[in-house]
C-alpha positions as CSV (number, residue, x, y, z in Angstrom):
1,X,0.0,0.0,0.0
2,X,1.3,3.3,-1.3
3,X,1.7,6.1,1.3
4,X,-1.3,8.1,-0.7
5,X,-3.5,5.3,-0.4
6,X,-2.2,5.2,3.7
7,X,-3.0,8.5,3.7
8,X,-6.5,8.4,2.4
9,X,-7.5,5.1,4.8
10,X,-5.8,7.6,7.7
11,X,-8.4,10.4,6.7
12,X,-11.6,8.0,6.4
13,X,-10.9,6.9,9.4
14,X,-10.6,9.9,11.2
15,X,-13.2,11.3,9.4
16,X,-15.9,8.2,10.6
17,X,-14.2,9.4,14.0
18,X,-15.3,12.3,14.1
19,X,-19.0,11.8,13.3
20,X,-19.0,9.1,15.3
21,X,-17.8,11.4,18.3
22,X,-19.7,14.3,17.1
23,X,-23.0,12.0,17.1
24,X,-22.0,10.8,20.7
25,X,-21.7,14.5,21.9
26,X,-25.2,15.2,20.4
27,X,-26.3,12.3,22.0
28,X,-25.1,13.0,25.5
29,X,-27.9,15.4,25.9
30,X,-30.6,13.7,24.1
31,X,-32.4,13.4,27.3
32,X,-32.0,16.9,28.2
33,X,-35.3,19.1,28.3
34,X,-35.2,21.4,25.4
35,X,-36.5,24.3,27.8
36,X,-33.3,24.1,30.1
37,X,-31.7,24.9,26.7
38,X,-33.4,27.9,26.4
39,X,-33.6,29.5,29.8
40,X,-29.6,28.8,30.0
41,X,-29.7,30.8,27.3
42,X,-31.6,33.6,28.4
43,X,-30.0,33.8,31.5
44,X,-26.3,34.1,29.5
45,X,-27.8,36.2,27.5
46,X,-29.6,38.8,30.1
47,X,-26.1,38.9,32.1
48,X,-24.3,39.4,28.9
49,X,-22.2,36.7,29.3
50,X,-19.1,36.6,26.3
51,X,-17.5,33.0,27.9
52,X,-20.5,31.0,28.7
53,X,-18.7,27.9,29.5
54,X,-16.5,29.6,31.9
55,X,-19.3,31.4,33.4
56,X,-21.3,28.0,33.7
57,X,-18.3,26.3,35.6
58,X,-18.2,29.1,38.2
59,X,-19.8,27.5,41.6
60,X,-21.2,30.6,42.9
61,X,-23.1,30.4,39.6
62,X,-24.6,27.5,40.7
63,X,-27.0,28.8,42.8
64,X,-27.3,31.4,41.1
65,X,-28.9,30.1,38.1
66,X,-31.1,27.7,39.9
67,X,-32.5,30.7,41.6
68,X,-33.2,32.6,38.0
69,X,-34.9,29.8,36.7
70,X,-37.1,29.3,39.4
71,X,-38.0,32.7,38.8
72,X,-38.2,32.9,35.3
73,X,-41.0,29.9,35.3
74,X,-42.5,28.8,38.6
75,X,-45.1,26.2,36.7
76,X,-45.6,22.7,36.9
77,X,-43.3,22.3,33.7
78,X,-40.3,24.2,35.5
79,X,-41.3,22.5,38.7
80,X,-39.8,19.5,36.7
81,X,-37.0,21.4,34.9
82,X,-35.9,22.2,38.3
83,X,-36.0,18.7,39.2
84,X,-34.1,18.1,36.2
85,X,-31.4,20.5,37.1
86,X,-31.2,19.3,40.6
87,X,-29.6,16.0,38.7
88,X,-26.8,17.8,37.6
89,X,-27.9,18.7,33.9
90,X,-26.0,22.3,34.4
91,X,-22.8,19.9,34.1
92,X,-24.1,18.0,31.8
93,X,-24.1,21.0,29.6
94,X,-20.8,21.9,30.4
95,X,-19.6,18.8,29.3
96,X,-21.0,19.4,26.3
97,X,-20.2,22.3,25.7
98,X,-16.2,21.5,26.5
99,X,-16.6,18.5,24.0
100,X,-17.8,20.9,21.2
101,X,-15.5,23.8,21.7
102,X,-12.3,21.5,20.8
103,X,-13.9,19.4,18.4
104,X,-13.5,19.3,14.8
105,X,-17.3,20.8,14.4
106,X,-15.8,24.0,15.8
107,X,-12.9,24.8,13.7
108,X,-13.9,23.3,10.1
109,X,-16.2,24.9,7.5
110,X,-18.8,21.6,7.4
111,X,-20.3,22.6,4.2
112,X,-17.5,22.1,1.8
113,X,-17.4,19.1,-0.5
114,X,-14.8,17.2,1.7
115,X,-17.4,16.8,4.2
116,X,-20.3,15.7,2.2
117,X,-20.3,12.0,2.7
118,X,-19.8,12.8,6.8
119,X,-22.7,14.9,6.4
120,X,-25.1,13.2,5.2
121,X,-24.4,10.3,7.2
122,X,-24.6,12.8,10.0
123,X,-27.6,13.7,9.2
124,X,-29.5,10.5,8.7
125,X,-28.7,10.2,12.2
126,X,-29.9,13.3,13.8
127,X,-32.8,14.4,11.2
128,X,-35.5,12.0,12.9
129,X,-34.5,13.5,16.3
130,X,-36.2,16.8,17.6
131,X,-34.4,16.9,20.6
132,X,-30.9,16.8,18.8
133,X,-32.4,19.4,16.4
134,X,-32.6,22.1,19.3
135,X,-29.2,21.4,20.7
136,X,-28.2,22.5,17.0
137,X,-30.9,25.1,17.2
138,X,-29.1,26.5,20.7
139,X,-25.5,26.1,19.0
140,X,-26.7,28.8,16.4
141,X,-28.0,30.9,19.1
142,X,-25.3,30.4,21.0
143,X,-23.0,32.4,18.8
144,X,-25.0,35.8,19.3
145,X,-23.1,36.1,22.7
146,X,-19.9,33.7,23.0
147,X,-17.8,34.1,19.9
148,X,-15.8,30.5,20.7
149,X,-18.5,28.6,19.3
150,X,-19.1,30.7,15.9
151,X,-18.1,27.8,13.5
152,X,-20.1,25.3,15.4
153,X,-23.1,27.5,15.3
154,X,-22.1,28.1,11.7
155,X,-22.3,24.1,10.9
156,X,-25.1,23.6,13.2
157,X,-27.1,25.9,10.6
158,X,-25.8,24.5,7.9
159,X,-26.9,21.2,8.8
160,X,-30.3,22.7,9.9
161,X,-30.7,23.9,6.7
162,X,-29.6,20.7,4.6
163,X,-32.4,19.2,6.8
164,X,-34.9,21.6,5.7
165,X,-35.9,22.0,8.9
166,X,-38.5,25.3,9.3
167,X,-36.9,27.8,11.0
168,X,-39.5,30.7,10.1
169,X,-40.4,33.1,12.6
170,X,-37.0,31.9,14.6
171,X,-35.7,34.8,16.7
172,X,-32.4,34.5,15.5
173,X,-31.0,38.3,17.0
174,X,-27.3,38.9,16.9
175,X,-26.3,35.3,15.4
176,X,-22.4,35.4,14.1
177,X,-22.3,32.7,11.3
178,X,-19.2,32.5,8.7
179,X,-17.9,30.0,6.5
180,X,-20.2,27.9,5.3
181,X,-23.4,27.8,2.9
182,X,-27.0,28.7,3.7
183,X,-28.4,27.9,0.2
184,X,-32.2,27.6,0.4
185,X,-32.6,28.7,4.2
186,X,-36.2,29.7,5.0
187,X,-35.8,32.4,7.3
188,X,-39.4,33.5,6.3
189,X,-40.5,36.0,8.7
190,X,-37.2,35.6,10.9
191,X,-36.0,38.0,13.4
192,X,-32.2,38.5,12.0
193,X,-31.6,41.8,13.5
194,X,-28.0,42.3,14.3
195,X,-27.1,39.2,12.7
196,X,-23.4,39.4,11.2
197,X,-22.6,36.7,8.3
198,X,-18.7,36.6,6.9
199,X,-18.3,34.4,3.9
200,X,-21.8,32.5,3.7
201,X,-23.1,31.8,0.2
202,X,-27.0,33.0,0.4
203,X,-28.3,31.7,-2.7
204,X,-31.7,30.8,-2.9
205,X,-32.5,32.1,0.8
206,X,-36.1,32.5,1.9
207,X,-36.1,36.2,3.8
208,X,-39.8,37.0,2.8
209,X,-41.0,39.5,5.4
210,X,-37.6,38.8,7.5
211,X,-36.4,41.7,9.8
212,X,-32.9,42.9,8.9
213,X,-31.7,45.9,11.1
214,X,-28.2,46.8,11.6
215,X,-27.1,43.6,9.9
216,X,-23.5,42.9,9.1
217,X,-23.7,40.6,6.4
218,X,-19.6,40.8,3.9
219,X,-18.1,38.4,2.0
220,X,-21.6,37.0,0.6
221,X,-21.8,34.7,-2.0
222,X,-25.1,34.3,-4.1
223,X,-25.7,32.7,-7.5
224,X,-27.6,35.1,-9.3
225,X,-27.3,37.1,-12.3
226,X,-26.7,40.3,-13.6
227,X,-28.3,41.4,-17.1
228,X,-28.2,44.5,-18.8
229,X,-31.4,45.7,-21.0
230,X,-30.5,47.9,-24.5
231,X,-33.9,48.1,-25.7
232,X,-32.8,46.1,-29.1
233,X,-31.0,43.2,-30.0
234,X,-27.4,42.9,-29.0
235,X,-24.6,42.0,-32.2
236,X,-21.4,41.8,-30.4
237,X,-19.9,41.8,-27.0
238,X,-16.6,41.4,-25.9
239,X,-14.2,42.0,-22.8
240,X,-11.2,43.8,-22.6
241,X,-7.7,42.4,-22.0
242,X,-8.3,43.7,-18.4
243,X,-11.2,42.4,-18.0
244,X,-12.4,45.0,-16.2
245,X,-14.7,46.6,-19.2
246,X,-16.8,45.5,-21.6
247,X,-17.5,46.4,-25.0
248,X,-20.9,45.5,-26.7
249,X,-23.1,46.5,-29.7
250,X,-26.5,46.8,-30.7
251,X,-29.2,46.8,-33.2
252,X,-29.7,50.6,-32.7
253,X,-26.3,51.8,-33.8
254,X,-24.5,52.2,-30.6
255,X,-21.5,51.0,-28.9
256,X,-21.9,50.8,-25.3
257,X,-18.9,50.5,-22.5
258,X,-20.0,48.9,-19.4
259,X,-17.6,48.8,-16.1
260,X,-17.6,45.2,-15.2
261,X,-16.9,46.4,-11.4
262,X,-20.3,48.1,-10.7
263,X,-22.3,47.4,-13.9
264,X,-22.6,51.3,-15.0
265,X,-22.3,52.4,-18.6
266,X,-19.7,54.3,-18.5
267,X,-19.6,55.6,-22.1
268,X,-21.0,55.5,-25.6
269,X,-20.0,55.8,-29.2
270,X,-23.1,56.6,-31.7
271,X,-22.2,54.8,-35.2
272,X,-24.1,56.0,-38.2
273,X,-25.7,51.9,-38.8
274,X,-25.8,48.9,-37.2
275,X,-22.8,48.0,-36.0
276,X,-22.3,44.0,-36.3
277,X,-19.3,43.8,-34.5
278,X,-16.7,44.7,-31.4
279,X,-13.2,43.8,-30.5
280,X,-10.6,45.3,-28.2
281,X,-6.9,45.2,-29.6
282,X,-4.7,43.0,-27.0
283,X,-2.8,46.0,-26.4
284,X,-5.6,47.7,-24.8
285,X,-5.1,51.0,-26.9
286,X,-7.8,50.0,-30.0
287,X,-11.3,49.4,-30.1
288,X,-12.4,48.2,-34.0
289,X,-16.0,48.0,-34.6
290,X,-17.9,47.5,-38.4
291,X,-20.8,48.9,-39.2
292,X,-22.2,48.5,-43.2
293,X,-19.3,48.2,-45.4
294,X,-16.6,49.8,-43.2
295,X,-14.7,49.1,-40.2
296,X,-13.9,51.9,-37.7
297,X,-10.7,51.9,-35.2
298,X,-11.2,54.0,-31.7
299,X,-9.2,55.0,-29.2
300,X,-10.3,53.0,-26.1
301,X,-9.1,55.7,-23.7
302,X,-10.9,58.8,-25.1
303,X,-13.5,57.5,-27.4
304,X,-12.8,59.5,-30.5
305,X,-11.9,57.6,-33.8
306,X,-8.5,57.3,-34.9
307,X,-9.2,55.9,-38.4
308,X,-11.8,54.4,-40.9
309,X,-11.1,51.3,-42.9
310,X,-12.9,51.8,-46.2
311,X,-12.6,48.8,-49.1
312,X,-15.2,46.1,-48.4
313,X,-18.2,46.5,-50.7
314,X,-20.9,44.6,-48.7
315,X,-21.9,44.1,-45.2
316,X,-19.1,43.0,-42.7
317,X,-19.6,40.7,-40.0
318,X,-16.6,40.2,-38.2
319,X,-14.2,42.0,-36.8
320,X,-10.5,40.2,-35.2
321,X,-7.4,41.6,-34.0
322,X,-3.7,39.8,-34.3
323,X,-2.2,38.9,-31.2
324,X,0.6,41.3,-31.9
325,X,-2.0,44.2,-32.4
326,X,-0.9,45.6,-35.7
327,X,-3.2,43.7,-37.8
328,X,-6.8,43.6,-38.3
329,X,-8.7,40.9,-40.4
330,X,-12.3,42.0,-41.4
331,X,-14.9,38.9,-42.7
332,X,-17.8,40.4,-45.5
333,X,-20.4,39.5,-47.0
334,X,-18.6,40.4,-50.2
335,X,-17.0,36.6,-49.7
336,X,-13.9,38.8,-49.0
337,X,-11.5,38.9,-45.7
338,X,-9.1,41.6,-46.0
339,X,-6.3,42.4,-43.5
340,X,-5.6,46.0,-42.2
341,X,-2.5,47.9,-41.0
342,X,-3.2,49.3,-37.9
343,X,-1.0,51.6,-37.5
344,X,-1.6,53.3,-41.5
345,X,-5.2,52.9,-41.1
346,X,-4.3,50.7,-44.9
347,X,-5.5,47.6,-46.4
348,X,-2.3,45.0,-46.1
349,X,-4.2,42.4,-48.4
350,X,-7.4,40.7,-49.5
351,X,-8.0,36.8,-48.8
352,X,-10.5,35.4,-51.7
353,X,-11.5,32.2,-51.8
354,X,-14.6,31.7,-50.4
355,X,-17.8,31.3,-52.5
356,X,-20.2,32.7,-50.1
357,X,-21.0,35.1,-47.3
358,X,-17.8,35.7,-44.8
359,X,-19.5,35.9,-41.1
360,X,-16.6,35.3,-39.0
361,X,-12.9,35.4,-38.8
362,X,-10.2,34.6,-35.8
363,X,-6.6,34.4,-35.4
364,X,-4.3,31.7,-34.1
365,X,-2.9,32.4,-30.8
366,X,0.8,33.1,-32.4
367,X,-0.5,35.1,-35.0
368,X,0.4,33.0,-37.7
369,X,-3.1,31.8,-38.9
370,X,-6.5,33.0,-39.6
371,X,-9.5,30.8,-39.5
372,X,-13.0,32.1,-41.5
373,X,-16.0,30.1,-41.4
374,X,-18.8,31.4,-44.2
375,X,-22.4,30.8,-45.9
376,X,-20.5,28.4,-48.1
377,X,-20.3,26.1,-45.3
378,X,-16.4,25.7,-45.1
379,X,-14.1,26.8,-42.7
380,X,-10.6,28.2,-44.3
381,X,-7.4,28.2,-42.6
382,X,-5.0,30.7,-44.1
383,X,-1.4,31.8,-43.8
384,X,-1.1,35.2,-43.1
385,X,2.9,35.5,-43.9
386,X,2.4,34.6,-47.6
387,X,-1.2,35.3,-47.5
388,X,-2.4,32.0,-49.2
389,X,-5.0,29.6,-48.2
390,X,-3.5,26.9,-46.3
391,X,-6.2,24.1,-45.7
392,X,-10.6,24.2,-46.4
393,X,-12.1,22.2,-43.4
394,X,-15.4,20.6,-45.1
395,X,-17.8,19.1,-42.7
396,X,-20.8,21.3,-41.9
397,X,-24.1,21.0,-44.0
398,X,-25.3,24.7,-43.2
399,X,-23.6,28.5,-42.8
400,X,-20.7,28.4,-40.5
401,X,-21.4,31.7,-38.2
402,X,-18.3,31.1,-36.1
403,X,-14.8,30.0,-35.2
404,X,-12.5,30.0,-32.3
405,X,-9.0,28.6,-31.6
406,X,-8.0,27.0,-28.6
407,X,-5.6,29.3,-26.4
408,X,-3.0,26.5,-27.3
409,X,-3.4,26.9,-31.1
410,X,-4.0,23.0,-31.6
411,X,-8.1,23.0,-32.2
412,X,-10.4,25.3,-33.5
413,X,-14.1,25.2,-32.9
414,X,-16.8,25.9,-35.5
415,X,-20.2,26.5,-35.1
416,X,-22.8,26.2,-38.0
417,X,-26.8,26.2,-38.7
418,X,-26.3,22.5,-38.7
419,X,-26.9,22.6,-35.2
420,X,-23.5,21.2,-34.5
421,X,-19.9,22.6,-33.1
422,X,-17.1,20.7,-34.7
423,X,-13.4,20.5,-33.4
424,X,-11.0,20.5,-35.8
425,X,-7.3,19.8,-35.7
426,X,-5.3,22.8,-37.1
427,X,-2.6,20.7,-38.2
428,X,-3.7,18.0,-40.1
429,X,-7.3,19.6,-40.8
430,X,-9.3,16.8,-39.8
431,X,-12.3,16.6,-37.7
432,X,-11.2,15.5,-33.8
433,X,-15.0,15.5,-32.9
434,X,-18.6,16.8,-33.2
435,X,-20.5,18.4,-30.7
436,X,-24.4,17.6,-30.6
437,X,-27.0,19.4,-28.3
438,X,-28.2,22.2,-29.3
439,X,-31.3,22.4,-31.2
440,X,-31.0,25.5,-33.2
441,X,-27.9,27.2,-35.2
442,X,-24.8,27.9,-33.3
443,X,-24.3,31.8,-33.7
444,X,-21.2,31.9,-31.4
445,X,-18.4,29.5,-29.9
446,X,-15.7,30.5,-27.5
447,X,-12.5,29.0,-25.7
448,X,-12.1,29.6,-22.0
449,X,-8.9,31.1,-21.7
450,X,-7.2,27.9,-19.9
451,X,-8.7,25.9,-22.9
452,X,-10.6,23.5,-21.2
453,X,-14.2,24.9,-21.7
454,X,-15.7,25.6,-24.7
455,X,-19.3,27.7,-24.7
456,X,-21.6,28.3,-27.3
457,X,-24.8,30.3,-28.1
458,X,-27.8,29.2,-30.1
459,X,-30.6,30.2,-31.6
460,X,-32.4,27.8,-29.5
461,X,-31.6,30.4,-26.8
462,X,-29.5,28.4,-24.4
463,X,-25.4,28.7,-23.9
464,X,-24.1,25.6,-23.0
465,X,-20.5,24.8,-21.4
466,X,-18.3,22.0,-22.9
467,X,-15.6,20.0,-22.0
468,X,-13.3,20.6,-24.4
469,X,-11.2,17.9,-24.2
470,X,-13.3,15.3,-24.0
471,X,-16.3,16.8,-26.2
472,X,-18.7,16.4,-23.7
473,X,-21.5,19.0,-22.3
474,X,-21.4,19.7,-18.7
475,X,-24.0,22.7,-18.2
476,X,-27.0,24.4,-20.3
477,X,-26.9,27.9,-18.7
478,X,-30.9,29.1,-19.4
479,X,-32.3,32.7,-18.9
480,X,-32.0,34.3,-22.6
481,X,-35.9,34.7,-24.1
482,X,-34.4,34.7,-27.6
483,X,-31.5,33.9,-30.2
484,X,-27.8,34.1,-28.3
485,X,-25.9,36.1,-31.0
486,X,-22.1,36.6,-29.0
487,X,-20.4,34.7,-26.0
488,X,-17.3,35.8,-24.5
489,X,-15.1,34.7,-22.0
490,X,-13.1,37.1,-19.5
491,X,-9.2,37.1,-19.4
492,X,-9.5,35.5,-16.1
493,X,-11.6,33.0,-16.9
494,X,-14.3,33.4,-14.2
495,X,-16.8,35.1,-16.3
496,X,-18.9,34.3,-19.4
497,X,-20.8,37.1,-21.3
498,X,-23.4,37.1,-23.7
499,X,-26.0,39.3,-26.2
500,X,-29.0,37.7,-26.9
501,X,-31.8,39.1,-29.8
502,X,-33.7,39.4,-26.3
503,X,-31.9,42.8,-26.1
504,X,-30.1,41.4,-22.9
505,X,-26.6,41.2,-22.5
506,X,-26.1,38.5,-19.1
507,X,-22.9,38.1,-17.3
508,X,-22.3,34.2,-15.6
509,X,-19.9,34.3,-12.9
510,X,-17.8,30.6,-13.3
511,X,-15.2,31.3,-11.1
512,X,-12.9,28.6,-10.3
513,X,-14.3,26.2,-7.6
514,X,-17.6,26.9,-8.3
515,X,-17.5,24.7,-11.8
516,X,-20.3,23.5,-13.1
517,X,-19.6,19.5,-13.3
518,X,-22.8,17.8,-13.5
519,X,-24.6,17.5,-17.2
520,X,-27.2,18.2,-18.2
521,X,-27.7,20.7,-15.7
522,X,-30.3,23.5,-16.7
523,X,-29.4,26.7,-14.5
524,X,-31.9,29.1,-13.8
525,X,-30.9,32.8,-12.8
526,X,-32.7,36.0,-11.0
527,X,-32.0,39.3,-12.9
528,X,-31.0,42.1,-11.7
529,X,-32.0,44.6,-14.6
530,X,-30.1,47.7,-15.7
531,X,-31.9,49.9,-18.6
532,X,-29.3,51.9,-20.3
533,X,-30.0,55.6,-19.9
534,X,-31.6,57.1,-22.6
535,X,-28.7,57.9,-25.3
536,X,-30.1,61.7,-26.4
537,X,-28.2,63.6,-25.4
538,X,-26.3,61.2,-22.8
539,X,-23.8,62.1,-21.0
540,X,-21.7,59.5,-18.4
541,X,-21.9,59.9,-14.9
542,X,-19.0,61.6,-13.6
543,X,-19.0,59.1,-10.9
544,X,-20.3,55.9,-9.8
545,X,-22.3,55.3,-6.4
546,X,-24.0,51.9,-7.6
547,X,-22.1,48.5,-6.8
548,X,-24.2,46.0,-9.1
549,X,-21.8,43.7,-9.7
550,X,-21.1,40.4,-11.3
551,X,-22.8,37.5,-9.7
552,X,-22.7,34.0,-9.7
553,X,-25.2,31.7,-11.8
554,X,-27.3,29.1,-9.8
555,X,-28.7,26.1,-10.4
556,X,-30.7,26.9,-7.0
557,X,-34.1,28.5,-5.9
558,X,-33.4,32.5,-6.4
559,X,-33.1,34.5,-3.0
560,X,-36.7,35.5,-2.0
561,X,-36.5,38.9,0.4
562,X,-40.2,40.4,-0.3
563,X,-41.5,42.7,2.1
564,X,-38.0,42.0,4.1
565,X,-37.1,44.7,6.1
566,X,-34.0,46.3,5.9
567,X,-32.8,49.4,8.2
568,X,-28.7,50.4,8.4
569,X,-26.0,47.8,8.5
570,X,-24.8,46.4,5.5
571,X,-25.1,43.6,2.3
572,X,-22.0,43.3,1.0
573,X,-20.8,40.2,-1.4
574,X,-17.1,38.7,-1.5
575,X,-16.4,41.3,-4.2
576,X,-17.0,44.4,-2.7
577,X,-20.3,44.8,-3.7
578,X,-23.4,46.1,-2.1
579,X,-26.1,44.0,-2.4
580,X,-29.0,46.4,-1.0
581,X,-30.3,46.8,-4.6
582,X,-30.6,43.4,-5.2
583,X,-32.5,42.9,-2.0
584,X,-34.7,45.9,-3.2
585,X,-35.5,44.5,-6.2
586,X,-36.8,41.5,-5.1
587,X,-39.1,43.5,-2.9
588,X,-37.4,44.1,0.0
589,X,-38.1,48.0,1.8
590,X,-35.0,49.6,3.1
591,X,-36.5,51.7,5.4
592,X,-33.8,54.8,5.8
593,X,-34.7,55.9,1.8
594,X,-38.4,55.6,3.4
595,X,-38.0,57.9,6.8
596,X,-34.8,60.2,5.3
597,X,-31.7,58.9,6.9
């Protein structure tokens, strides 16, 4: 036996351990009345108590607490709480409370994946039991006074939740819970007031008519969606080699640059037609667009046009920049791509061969290759050093709409009206694979910048996520009411945009260790919707108050937080972000815009 596979038997085993001896400490108070729970807890909490256990060990507490709890409930119910105290259940919940302070329970975040198998066994255990259901219930409460036991109280939750057991209506005042995930809580008409949450993912949380004053709620993580209205279908998007803008056009002329940081439109640039298509040069200086038969160069930083590129004779579709940034290659519907020197604004050369349409055009990584993919349902590989065709890829049955190459310059993806995405290898030419799902044309396909996820948009108005290596789907990403004409990955990775004929432009959030894995999976979002300003006479805000920012897609129930009530504190998620106008569009009232603080 290897020392891995020693090393894995070593965890197991520590890990049935620990449930075991978590299970046993749960136990140990099974036959504790739940109402000694809660006065213990009263009392700790009316003497402000920050160390309970300490406090509970003190003798002269003894008497002490026998003495408030007598007077706190003098009924035949206490009369045998009392009783039940007199047999030493006080150290019976110091003991337990000992046990959970240096257990595992208390210092690891329960919810992550490594625990998942523990957990549900776990919970098999404990889910038929009430009785073990408060001691988690007083764990969670626990941490609104005595800060030793957060992550216990934190897991406690957690487990409550997985259990879906109903905690609406729960007091739950001044709770401290961090690391771990509360997806599809129902805290319906919960008392949360005072509550402080560090790095808890929220998504698909029940707050409906929930009571949120001075909250401290930072780091959140939810898995919804942003999405950005233009009034008119969106052409184009595309992110900048910072990734922290984005570039899109629409239907109704106009370039739009949104701020992927807040979600503001920061600027506009008003063409004179449609404009088809957006790319930022690598270098981060250019911005080419194409509307009709020309192609127009901007500079990024001030807006204004540096040059336009005048020789096409019909309708251009595609705009692509070289790696190196001096060269632009332009696909028309003239069956013409025609290469441009940046830096002269002048046509380098013109690439015949097609017999159709031109819709789309890419470069290799190094800068040595152009693919193009047109109506004539090939997909050309050319050389852009002598300027020759270097291979036709023949395959698809319909117009090819558009092509990508992996970050690696091996494959290239095409995606046709076929209804299929074929991977082709660049050196040979041959076919490596075809891609079957969708049920409408594939208007856009796109590498993920490590190369091992390929997306594409249809006009069956899904994007779905592919393994790239393998061929296989791994996650329809749903939400778009119409045709998805552009899907774009950010430098980083983490983030997938797309335009959509539903005038909607949709950011995902796939940041690393939140991958989607299972297939087939149809995700659902919540919007948050932005409508641009009205472009006459627009003018950009000179600065930017609203924190909208990229969230996570969900394959979860969407936060509910109607008629939630929300006064001070703060909503802020692991980006920076305040998530206050989230919460008020789902219906929530934040009270200090109503009363003027």
């Amino acid at each position: 036996m290897g020392n891995s596979e020693i090393k894995k038997n070593t965890e197991q085993l520590q890990k049935q351990k620990w449930k075991n001896d978590f299970y046993e400490v749960l136990a140990s108070l099974i036959d504790l009345d739940d109402q000694i729970l809660a006065l213990i807890f009263e009392i700790l909490k009316k003497e402000k108590i920050e160390d309970s256990l300490e406090f509970l060990q003190e003798q002269a507490n003894e008497r002490r607490i026998e003495k408030q709890i007598s007077q706190i409930e003098n009924n035949l119910l206490m009369k045998e709480t009392k009783k039940g105290y007199e047999n030493n259940n006080i150290k019976q919940i110091i003991n337990f409370l000992k046990k959970i302070k240096d257990h595992e329970f208390n210092k690891e975040n329960y919810s992550l994946e490594d625990y998942e198998e523990f957990k549900q066994d776990l919970i098999k255990k404990i889910s038929l039991d009430k009785r073990i259901t408060e001691l988690l219930i007083f764990l969670v409460c626990l941490t609104a006074i005595d800060e030793k036991y957060i992550q216990s109280g934190s897991n406690s939750l957690h487990l409550l939740v997985e259990m879906k057991v109903d905690l609406k209506t729960q007091s739950l005042e001044n709770i401290k819970i961090k690391n771990t995930s509360l997806k599809g809580a129902n805290f319906d008409r919960c008392d949360l007031s005072g509550s402080e949450f560090d790095n808890v993912i929220i998504s698909g949380m029940n707050l409906n008519g929930a009571k949120l004053f001075n909250c401290k709620w930072k780091n959140l993580r939810i898995n919804e969606l942003q999405q950005l209205c233009c009034n008119c279908r969106v052409n184009s998007v595309c992110f900048s080699p910072d990734g922290k803008s984005l570039a899109f056009c629409c239907a109704d002329n106009f370039i739009r640059f949104l701020e992927t940081r807040n979600g503001k439109i920061k600027s506009v640039i008003q063409g004179k037609s449609e404009v088809n298509s957006v790319c930022f040069s690598p270098n981060f200086s250019t911005l080419a667009s194409c509307s009709g038969n020309f192609v127009c160069l901007w500079n990024f930083k001030t807006g204004k046009q540096m040059s336009k590129l005048i020789g096409h004779t019909d309708k251009i579709k595609k705009v692509c920049f070289s790696p190196d940034s001096t060269t632009l290659a332009s696909g028309s519907w003239d069956n013409s791509i025609r290469l441009w020197d940046i830096k002269t604004g002048q046509q380098k050369a013109q690439l015949d061969g097609h017999a159709h349409y031109v819709n789309t055009v890419c470069f290799s990584p190094d800068g040595a290759t152009l693919a193009s993919g047109s109506v004539d349902n090939s997909v050309r590989l050319w050389d852009i050093k002598t300027r020759q065709q270097k291979a036709q890829l023949d395959g698809h049955s319909d117009w090819v709409n558009s092509v990508c190459f992996s970050p690696d310059g091996i494959a290239l993806a095409s995606g046709s009206d076929d209804k299929s995405i074929r991977l082709w290898d660049v050196k040979s030419g041959m076919q490596t694979a075809q891609l079957d799902g969708h049920t409408g044309e594939i208007l856009s396909v796109c590498f993920s910048p490590d190369g091992t996820t390929l997306a594409s948009g249809s006009s069956d108005n899904s994007i779905r996520l592919w393994i790239a290596k393998a061929g296989q789907q791994k996650a329809i990403l749903g939400g778009h009411t119409n045709f998805i004409q552009s899907v774009c990955f950010s430098p980083a990775g983490t983030t997938l945009v797309s335009g959509s004929n539903d005038s909607f432009i949709r950011l995902w959030d796939l940041e690393i260790g939140q991958q989607i894995l299972l297939q087939d999976n149809h995700y659902k979002e919540s919007a948050v919707q932005f409508q641009t300003p009205s472009l006459k006479n627009y003018t950009p805000p000179e600065s930017d108050s609203s924190h909208i920012k990229i969230l996570r897609i969900s394959q979860n129930h969407n936060l509910e937080a109607k008629g939630a009530l929300i006064l001070k504190g703060e909503f802020v998620n692991y980006q920076g972000v305040d998530l206050k106008q989230l919460f008020r569009s789902k219906g929530s009232c934040i009270l200090e815009s109503q009363i003027g603080l």
